[in-house]
N, C-alpha and C positions, 0 to 999 in steps of 0.2 A: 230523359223525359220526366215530367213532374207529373207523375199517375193523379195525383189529388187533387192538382189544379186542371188537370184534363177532366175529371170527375166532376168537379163543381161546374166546369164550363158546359159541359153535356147536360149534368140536370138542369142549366139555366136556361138550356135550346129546347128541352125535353117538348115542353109545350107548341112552342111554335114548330115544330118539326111532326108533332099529332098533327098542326093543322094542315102542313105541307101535305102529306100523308091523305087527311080528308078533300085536300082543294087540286091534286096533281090530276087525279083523276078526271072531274071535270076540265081542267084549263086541254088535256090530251082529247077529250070530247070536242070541244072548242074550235083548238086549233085543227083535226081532224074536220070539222066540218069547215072549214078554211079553205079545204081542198079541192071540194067540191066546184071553187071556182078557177081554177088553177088549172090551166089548158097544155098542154105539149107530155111530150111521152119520154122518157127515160129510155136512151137508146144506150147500146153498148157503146162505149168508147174507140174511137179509133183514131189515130194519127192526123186522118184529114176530117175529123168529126168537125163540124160548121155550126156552131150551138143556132137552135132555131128561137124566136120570141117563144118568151113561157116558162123555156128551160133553166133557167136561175131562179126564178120565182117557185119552181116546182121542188128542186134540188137544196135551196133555201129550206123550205117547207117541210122535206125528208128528213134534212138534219136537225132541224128544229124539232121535229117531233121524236127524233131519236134521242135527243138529249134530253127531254123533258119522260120519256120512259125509261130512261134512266136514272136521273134525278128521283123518279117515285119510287125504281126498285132502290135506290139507295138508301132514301128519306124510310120505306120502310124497314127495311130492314136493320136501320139504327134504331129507329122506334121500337121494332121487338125485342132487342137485343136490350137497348135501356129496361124495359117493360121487366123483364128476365129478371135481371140485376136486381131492380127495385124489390118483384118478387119473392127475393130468395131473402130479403130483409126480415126483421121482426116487424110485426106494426108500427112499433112505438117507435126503431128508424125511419120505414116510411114517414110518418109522421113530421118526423124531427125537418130529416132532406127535403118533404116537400113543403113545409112550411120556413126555412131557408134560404133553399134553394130554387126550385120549382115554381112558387106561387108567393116570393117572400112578400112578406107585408110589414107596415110601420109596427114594431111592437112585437113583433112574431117572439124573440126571447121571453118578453113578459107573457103574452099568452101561454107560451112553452111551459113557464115557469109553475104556473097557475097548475096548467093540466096534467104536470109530471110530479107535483108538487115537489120541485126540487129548485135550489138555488140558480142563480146563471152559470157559476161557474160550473155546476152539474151538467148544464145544458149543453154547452160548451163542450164539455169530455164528452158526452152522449153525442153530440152533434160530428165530433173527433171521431168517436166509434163507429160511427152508421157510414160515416163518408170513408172509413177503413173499410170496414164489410161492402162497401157497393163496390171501390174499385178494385175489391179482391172478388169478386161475384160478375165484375164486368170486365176485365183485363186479364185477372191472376196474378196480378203483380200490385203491391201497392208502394 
């Protein structure tokens, strides 16, 4: 497994996976009131069970919402786990990763360069270091 391109690809999710995170909640609201119109009862299964109208649309519905409370406990709990990582950084890697990675922008080296008063190629080895300390702070392994 290549821990540092796993590393880079996770801070580039980091974002949209907060907003998973913020929107799973409501979409499980949602679809939850989805149910409200959804008619037939969940009977126990038997051999000569005769599915009635309702019943797939209801059982659809079940699993549909199990999957999406899933997806949120998943979604957060990579969130915090990322969140972790990040925090066990110095500023100046935060920094670095999420102006790279996270939130990259046109120019993000030059701005780097500006703010750290240091060369690219400094940036570079700083940028090298901070993505060693997060996948050893989020894996243990780099």
């Amino acid at each position: 497994m290549n821990w540092k391109q796993e590393a880079i690809d996770r801070l580039q999710k980091y974002t949209a996976m907060e907003k998973a995170v913020e929107n799973l909640p409501e979409e499980l609201k949602r679809v939850e009131q989805q149910s409200y119109g959804l008619t037939g009862k969940l009977e126990t299964m038997r051999v000569d069970y005769t599915p009635k109208a309702g019943d797939n649309a209801m059982l659809n519905h079940l699993v549909h919402r199990q999957e999406l409370e899933q997806a949120y406990e998943n979604a957060r709990l990579w969130v915090s786990t990322t969140r972790r990582a990040m925090l066990a950084l110095t500023r100046e890697d935060q920094a670095i990763l999420y102006s790279m990675y996270v939130q990259p922008q046109k120019g993000a080296v030059n701005k780097l360069c500006e703010q750290l008063g240091v060369e690219q190629s400094s940036v570079y080895r700083k940028r090298d270091g901070a993505l060693y300390r997060f996948t050893l702070a989020l894996y243990g392994a780099a």
